[in-house]
VEXKEFI-645364 format. One line per field, with one value per residue: residue in three letters; chain; x, y, z of N, C-alpha, C in turn. Coordinates in steps of 0.001 Angstrom, whole numbers, padded with zeros to 6 digits. Layout:
<atoms>
resn [Ala_...]
chain [A_...]
n.X [X_...]
n.Y [Y_...]
n.Z [Z_...]
ca.X [X_...]
ca.Y [Y_...]
ca.Z [Z_...]
c.X [X_...]
c.Y [Y_...]
c.Z [Z_...]
</atoms>
This chain:
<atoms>
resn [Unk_Unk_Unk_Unk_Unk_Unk_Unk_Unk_Unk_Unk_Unk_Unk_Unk_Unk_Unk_Unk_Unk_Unk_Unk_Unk_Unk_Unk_Unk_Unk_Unk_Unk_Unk_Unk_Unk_Unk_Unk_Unk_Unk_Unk_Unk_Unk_Unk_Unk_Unk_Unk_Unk_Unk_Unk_Unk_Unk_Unk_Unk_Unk_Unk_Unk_Unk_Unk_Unk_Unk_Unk_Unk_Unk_Unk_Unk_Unk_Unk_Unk_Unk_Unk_Unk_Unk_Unk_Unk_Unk_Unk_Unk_Unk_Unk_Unk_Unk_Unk_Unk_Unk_Unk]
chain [A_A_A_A_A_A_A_A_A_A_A_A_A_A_A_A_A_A_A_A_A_A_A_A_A_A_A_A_A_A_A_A_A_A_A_A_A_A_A_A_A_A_A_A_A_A_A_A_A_A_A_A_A_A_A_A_A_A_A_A_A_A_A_A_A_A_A_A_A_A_A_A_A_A_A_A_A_A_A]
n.X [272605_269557_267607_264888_265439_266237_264499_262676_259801_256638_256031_253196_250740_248150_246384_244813_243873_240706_238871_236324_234760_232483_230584_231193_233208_236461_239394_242872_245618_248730_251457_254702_257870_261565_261537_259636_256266_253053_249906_246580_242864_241163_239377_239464_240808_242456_245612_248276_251171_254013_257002_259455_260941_258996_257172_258677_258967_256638_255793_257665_256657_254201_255251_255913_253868_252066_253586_253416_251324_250813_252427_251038_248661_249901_250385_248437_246665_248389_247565]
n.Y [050979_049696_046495_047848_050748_051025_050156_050688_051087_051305_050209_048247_047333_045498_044760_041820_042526_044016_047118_049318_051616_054765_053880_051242_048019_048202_047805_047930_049781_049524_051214_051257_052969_053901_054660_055740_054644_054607_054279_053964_053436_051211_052855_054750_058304_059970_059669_058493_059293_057011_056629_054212_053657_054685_052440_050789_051310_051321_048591_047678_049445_047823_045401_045203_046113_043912_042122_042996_043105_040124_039275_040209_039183_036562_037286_037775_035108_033335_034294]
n.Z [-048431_-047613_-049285_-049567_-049732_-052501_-053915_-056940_-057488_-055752_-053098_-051933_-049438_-049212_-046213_-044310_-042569_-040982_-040125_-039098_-040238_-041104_-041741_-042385_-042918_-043592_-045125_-044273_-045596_-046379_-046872_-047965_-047615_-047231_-044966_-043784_-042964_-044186_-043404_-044129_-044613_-046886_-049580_-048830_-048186_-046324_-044796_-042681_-041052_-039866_-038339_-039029_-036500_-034670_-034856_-034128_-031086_-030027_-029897_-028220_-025966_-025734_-025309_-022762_-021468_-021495_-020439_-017969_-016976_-017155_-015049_-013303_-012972_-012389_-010138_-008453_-008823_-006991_-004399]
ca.X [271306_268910_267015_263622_265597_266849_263055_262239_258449_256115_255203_251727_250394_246368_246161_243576_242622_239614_238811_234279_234922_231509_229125_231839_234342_237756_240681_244114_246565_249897_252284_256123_259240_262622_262142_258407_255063_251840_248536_244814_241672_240924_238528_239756_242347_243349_246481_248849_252345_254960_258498_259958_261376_257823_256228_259534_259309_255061_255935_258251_256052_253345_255273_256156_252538_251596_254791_253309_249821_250793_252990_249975_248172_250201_250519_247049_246125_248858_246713]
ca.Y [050874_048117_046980_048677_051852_050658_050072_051977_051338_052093_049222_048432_045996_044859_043879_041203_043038_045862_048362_049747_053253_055721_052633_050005_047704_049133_046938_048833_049654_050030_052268_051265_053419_053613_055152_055441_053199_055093_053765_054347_052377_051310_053614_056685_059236_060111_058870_058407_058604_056745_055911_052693_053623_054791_051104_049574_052006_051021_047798_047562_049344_046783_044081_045588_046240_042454_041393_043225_042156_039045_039334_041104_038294_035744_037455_037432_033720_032676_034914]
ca.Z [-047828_-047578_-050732_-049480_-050144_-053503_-054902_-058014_-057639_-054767_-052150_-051388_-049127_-047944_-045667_-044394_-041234_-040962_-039495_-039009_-040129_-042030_-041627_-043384_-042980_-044361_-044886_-043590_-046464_-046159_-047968_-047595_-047955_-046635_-043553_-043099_-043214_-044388_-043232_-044614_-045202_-048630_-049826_-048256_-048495_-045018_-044253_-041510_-041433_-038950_-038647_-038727_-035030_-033836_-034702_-032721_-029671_-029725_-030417_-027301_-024852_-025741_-024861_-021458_-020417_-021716_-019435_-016688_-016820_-017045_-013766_-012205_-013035_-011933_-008210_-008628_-009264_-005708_-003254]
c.X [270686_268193_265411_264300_266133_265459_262413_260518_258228_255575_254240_250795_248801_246270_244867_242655_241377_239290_237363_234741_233521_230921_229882_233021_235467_238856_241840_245397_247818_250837_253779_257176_260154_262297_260859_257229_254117_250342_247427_244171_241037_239459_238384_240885_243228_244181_247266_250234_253388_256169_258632_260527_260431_257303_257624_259117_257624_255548_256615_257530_254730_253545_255705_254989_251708_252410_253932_251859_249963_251751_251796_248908_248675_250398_248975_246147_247123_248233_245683]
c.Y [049510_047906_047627_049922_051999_050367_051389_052188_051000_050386_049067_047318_046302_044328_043616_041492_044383_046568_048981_051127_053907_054310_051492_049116_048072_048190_047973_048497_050185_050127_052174_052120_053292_054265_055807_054940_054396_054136_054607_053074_052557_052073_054920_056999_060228_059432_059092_057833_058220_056343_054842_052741_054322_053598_050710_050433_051769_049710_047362_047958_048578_045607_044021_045309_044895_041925_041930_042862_040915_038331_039680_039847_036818_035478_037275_035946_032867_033049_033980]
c.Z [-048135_-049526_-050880_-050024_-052186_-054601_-055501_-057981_-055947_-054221_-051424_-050728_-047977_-047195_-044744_-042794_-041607_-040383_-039769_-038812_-041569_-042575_-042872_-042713_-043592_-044140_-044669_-044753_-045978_-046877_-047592_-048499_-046855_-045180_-042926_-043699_-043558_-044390_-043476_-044654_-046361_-048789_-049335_-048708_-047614_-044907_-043068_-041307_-040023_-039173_-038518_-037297_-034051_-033884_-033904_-031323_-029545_-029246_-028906_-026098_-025052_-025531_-023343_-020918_-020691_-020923_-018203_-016284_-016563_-015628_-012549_-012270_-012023_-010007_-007653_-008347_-007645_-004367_-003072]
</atoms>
């Protein structure tokens, strides 16, 4: 396996975006293991868990519907 699966301690990363959630800004933590991501906002304890092959398969139809906008655009702008 990779060496994410090979880590004896727990991976934890802030990151520097936020998120206006119960009248605050909230930075978006993220919780790594082998085979899925856990997201919350610092200061809570809801979390949210995804696979590593749900962020690619998002990840992919978001670059489709930015391809196609930007086609729809472009037929757009020769009319």
């Amino acid at each position: 396996m990779t060496a994410l699966a090979q880590r004896k301690s727990r991976l934890v990363l802030v990151t520097s975006d936020a998120v206006f959630e119960k009248g605050q800004r909230r930075e978006v933590v993220v919780e790594v293991s082998p085979y899925t991501a856990t997201l919350r906002l610092k200061g809570t304890r809801t979390r949210f868990e995804v696979s590593w092959a749900g962020i690619m398969n998002y990840a992919v139809k978001v670059a489709v519907e930015k391809e196609r906008a930007e086609k729809k655009a472009a037929r757009k702008g020769r009319r």
